[in-house]
C-alpha positions in Angstrom: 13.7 30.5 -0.5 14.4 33.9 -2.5 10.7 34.8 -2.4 7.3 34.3 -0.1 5.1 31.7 -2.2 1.5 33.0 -2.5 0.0 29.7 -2.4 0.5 26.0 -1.3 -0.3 23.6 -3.9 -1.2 19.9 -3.3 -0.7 17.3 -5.6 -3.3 13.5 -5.4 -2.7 11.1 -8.0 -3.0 7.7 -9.0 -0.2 7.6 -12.4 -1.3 3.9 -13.2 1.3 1.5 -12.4 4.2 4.4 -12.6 3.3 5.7 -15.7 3.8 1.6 -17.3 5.4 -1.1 -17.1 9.1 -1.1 -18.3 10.0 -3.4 -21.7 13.4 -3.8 -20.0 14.8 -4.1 -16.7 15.9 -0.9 -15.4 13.7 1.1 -18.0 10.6 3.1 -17.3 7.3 3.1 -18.4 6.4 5.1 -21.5 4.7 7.8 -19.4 6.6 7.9 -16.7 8.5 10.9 -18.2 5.6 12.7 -19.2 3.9 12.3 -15.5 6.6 13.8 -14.1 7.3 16.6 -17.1 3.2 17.0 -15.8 3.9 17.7 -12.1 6.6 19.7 -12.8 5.0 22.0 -15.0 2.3 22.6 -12.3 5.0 23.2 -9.2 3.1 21.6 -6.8 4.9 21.7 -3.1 3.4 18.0 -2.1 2.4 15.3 -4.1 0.3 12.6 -2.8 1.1 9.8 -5.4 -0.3 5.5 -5.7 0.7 3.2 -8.1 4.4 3.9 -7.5 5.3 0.8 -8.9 8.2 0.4 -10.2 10.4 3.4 -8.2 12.4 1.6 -5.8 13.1 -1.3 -7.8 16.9 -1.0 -9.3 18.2 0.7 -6.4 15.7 3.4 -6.5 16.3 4.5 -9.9 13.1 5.6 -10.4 12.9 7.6 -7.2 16.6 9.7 -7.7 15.6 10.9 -11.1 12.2 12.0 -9.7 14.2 13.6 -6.8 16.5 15.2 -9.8 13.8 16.4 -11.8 11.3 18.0 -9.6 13.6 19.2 -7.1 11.7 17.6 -4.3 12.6 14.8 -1.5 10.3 11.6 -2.6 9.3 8.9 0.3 8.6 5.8 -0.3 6.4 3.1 1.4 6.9 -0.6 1.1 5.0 -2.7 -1.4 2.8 -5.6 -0.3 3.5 -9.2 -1.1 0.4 -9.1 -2.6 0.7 -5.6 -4.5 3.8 -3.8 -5.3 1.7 -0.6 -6.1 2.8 1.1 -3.3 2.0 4.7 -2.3 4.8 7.7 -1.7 4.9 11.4 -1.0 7.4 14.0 -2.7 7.3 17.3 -1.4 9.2 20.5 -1.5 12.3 20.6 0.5 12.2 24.7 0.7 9.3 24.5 2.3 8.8 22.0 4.5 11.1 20.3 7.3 10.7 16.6 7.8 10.2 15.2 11.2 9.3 11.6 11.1 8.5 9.2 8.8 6.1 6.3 9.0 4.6 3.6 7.1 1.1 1.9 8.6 0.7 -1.8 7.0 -1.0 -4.2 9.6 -4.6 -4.7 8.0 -4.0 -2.5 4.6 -4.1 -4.0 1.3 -1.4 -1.2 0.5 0.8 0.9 3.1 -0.7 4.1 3.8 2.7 6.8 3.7 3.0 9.1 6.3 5.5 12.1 7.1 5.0 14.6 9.5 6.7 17.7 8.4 6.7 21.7 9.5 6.2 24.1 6.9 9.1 26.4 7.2 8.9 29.1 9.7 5.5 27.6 11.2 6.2 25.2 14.4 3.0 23.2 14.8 3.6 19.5 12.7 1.1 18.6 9.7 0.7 15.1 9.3 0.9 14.1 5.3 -0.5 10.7 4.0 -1.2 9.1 0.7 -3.3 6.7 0.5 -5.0 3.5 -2.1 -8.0 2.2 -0.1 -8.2 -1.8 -1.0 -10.0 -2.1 -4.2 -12.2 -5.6 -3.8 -13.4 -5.4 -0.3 -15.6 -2.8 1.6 -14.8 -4.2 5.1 -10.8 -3.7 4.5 -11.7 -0.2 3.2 -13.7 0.3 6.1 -10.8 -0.4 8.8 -7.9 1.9 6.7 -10.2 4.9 6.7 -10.6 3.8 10.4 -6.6 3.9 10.7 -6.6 7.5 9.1 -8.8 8.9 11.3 -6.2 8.6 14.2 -4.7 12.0 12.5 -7.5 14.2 12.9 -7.3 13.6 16.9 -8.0 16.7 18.6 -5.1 19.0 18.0 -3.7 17.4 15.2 -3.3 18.9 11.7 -3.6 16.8 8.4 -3.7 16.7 4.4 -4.6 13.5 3.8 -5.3 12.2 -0.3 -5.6 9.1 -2.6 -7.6 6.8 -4.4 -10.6 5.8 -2.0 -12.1 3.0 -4.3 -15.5 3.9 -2.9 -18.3 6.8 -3.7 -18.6 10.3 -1.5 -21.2 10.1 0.2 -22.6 13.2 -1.1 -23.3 13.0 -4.4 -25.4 15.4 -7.5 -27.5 14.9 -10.4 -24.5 16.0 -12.6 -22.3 13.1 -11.2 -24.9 10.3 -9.7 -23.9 7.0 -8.3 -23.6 4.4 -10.4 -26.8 2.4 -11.5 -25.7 -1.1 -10.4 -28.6 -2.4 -12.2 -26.8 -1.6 -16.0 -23.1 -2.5 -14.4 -22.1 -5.5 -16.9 -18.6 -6.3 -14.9 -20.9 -8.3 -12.0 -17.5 -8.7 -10.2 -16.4 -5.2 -10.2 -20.3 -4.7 -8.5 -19.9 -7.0 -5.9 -16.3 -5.2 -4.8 -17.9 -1.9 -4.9 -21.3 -2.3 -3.0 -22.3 -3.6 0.5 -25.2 -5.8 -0.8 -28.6 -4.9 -1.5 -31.3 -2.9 0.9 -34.8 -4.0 2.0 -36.1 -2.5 -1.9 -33.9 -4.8 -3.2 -31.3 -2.1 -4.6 -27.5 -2.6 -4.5 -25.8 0.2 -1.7 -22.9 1.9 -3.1 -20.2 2.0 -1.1 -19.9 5.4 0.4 -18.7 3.8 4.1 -14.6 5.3 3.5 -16.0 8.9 3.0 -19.1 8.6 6.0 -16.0 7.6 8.5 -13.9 10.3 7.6 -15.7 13.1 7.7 -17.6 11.9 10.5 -14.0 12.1 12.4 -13.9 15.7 11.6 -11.8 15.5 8.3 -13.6 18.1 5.3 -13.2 16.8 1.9 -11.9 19.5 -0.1 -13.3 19.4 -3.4 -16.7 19.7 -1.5 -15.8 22.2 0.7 -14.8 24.0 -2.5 -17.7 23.2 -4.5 -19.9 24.3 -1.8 -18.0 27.4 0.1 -15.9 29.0 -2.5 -18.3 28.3 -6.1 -16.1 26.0 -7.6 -18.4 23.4 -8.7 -15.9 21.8 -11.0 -14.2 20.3 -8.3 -15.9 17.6 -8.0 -16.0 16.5 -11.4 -14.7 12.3 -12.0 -11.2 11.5 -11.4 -11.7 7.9 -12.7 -13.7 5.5 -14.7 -13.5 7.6 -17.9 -13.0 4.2 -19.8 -14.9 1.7 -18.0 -18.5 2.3 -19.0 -19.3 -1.5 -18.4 -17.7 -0.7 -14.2 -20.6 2.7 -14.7 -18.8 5.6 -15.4 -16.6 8.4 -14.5 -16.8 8.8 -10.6 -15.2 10.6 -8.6 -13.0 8.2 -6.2 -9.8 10.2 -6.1 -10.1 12.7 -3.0 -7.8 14.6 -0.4 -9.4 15.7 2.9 -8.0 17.8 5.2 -8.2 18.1 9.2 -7.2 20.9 12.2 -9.4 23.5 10.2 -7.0 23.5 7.1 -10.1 24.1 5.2 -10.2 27.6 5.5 -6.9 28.1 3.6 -8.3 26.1 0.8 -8.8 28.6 -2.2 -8.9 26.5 -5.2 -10.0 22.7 -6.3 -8.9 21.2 -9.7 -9.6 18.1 -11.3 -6.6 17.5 -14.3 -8.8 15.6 -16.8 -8.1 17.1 -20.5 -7.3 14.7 -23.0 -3.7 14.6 -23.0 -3.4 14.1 -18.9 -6.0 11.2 -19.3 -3.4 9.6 -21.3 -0.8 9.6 -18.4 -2.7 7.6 -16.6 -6.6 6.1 -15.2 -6.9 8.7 -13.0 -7.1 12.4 -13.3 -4.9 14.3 -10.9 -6.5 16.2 -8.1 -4.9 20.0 -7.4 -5.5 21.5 -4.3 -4.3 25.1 -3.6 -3.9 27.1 -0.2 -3.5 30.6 0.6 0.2 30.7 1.9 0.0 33.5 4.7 -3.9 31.4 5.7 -2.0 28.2 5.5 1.0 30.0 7.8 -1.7 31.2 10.3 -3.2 28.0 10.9 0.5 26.3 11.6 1.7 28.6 13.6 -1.4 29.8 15.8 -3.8 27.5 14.5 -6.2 30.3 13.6 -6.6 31.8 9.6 -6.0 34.8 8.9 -8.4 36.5 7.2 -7.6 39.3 4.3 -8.1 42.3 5.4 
């Protein structure tokens, strides 16, 4: 690297099926290009992508001319036979060293991706994963934000981000759950609740979010919203046009674990008009302090500014 970075920038997002569905074989979707004319423009060091549909098909086309165009390294995990919408992380070759590579399928609807890496310079290991929690079935949700929790073991460092399907399970008056009572797509209901309480009123399902930060991971758009005044971050990242499934909500969410919270200093949610027409999701950009970030991988305490 010529120069010190000053920050660290993370990268969540759900492009919907790979930015489309080619009209040919060996084509791309129509914003494919623009996605990734997006995430260049914003220089993130790790991107924490689902839907990556179509990027190993045709000998990993797809996946070479992402690697061409951002400069980065891109994994892949393995679609499903039942969905190939499978999740992948790109990050920055000059600053991080890869160290192992692993892909977690038993019980997951789709693969959760996993690399641990070192940032250069730093030698304690931050585990990466990208994640799509099932979207029709609490109970399978349930068990893969069970799986993630096994990297925010004691000692252990994570950055962890994708679409959770499910509801935080804090929540404000400028972005309530949704009113199940008005939900018109009764299917969509039943795949997103866990069934009425004793007042008879459906229970959104928060369960995902409750297990992971009771493991000891801190969602960071709260964390930012609530430490560093940046109440924008937790603004919808989906559901923008689905007033009939009850609104914007925000379901896309990166935690982190090992007290990588403290280098957070900034929280975005993407969602102007023209990135809204990349995709169903809104991108989620989280930033950290470099030399805070360094600190905690290399001694495992921030430093503070002086």
């Amino acid at each position: 690297m010529n120069r010190t970075p000053q920050t660290v920038a993370a990268l969540i997002w759900n492009q919907e099926h790979d930015g489309g569905h080619p009209s040919r074989l060996g084509d791309r979707g129509e914003k494919w290009q623009p996605g990734q004319e997006m995430i260049g423009d914003l220089k993130p060091d790790v991107v924490l992508r689902q839907e990556m549909t179509h990027s190993a098909n045709w000998n990993g086309r797809l996946k070479f001319e992402s690697e061409n165009l951002l400069g980065h390294r891109v994994f892949l995990a393995s679609p499903t036979p039942e969905s190939p919408n499978a999740t992948g992380i790109t990050i920055n070759p000059d600053l991080f060293d890869v160290h192992a590579e692993q892909n977690h399928t038993t019980l997951m609807w789709h693969p959760i991706k996993q690399l641990t890496v070192t940032l250069r310079g730093c030698p304690l290991p931050l585990h990466l994963a990208s994640f799509h929690l099932c979207c029709f079935d609490p109970l399978t949700r349930a068990t893969e934000a069970q799986r993630l929790t096994m990297l925010a073991q004691t000692g252990m460092r994570a950055l962890i981000g994708g679409d959770c399907n499910s509801y935080p399970l804090r929540w404000n008056s400028a972005l309530p759950l949704p009113d199940w009572d008005q939900v018109t797509d009764l299917s969509f209901r039943t795949r997103r609740t866990l069934g009425r309480d004793e007042q008879g009123r459906w229970i959104s399902d928060t369960e995902p979010d409750r297990i992971l930060t009771s493991a000891g991971y801190t969602d960071c758009a709260q964390h930012a919203a609530d430490h560093l005044d940046q109440p924008n971050a937790l603004a919808a990242t989906a559901g923008h046009r689905k007033p009939g499934q009850g609104g914007p909500q925000r379901i896309d969410r990166a935690y982190t674990a090992g007290g990588l919270h403290e280098a957070i200093e900034s929280v975005e949610v993407l969602d102007s008009p023209e990135v809204l027409e990349l995709s169903d999701h809104a991108p989620v950009l989280v930033r950290f302090g470099y030399e805070h970030l360094t600190a905690l991988l290399s001694t495992g305490a921030a430093r503070r500014p002086g």
